[in-house]
C-alpha positions in Angstrom: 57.6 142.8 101.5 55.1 145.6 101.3 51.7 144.7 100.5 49.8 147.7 100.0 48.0 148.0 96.4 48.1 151.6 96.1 44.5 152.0 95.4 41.3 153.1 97.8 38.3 150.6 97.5 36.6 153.5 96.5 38.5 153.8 92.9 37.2 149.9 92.6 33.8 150.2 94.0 34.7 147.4 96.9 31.4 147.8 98.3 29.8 145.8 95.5 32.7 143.1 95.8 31.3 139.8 96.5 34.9 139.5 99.3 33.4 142.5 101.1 30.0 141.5 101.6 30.7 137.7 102.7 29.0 137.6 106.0 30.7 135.4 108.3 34.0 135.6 106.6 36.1 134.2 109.4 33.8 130.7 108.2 36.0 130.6 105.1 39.4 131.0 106.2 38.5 127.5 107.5 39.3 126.5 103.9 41.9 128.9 102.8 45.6 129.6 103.2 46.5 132.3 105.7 49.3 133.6 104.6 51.5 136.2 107.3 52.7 139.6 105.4 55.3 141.7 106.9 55.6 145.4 105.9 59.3 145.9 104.9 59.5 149.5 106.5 57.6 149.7 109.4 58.2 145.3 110.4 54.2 145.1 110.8 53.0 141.7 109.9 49.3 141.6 108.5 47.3 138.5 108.0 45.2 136.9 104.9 43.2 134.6 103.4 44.4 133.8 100.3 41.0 133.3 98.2 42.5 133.4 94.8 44.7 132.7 91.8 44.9 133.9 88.4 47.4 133.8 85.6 47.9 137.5 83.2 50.1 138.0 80.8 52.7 135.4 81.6 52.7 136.3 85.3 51.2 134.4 88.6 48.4 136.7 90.9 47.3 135.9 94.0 43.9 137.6 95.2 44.0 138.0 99.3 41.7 139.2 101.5 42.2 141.0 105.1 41.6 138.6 107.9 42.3 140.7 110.9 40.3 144.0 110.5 36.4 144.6 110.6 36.1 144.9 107.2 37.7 142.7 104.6 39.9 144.1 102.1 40.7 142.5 98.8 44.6 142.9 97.6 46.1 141.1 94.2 49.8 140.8 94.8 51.8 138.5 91.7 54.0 135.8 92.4 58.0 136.1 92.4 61.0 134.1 92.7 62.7 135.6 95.7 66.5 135.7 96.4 66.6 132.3 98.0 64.7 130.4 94.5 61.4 130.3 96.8 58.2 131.8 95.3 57.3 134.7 97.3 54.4 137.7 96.6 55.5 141.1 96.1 52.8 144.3 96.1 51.8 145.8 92.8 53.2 149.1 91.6 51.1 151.9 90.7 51.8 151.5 86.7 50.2 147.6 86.9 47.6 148.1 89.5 44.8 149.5 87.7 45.6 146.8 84.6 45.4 144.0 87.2 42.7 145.2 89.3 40.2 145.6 86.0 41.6 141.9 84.6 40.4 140.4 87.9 37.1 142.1 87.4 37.3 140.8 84.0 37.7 137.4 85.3 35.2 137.5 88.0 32.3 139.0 85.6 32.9 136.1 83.4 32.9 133.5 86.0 29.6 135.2 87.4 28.1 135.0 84.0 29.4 131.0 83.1 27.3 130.3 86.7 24.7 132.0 85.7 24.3 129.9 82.6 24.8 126.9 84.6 22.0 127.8 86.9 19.8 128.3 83.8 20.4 125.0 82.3 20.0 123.4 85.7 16.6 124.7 85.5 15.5 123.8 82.3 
């Protein structure tokens, strides 16, 4: 199963994701699925933490994030029935990316802004 997203960090400004600037990231795989990726045509397995789950349009997303290089990398692959009946995650094609990728960012800014809320009430 190939894995890669098809777009740079730089096309999703990744150095102001909160998954990039977690220090002590190895911490939270404590908590989290790893889940073992092999690459289809080259047989390279890559690790990650799965740190997240949305639903879009009728389809299952999982958000994963690099566990074995320096620095994290987010990736949103969607869930699929594979040949077997077993639920499997498959990499996004170029076409969906992008429309994925900006509804996660959707999803995130409005959970940031729902804690923020909560915050101010707590204060109050």
């Amino acid at each position: 199963m190939m894995f890669d997203c098809g777009r740079s960090c730089d096309n999703r400004d990744c150095d102001n994701c909160d998954e990039n600037e977690i220090e002590g990231i190895e911490e939270i795989y404590d908590d989290e699925a790893i889940i073992t990726m092999v690459d289809a045509e080259s047989g390279e397995e890559y690790q990650f933490a799965l740190v997240d789950d949305f639903e879009y349009k009728d389809q299952s997303y999982c958000v994963l994030v690099t566990t074995d290089e320096e620095e994290p990398e987010m990736v949103i692959t969607k869930v699929v029935k594979t040949d077997d009946g077993e639920e499997g995650l498959m990499s996004l094609d170029e076409d969906e990316a992008d429309e994925i990728y900006e509804e996660y960012d959707r999803l995130c800014a409005e959970a940031e802004l729902d804690d923020e809320e909560d915050f101010s009430d707590e204060e109050e």
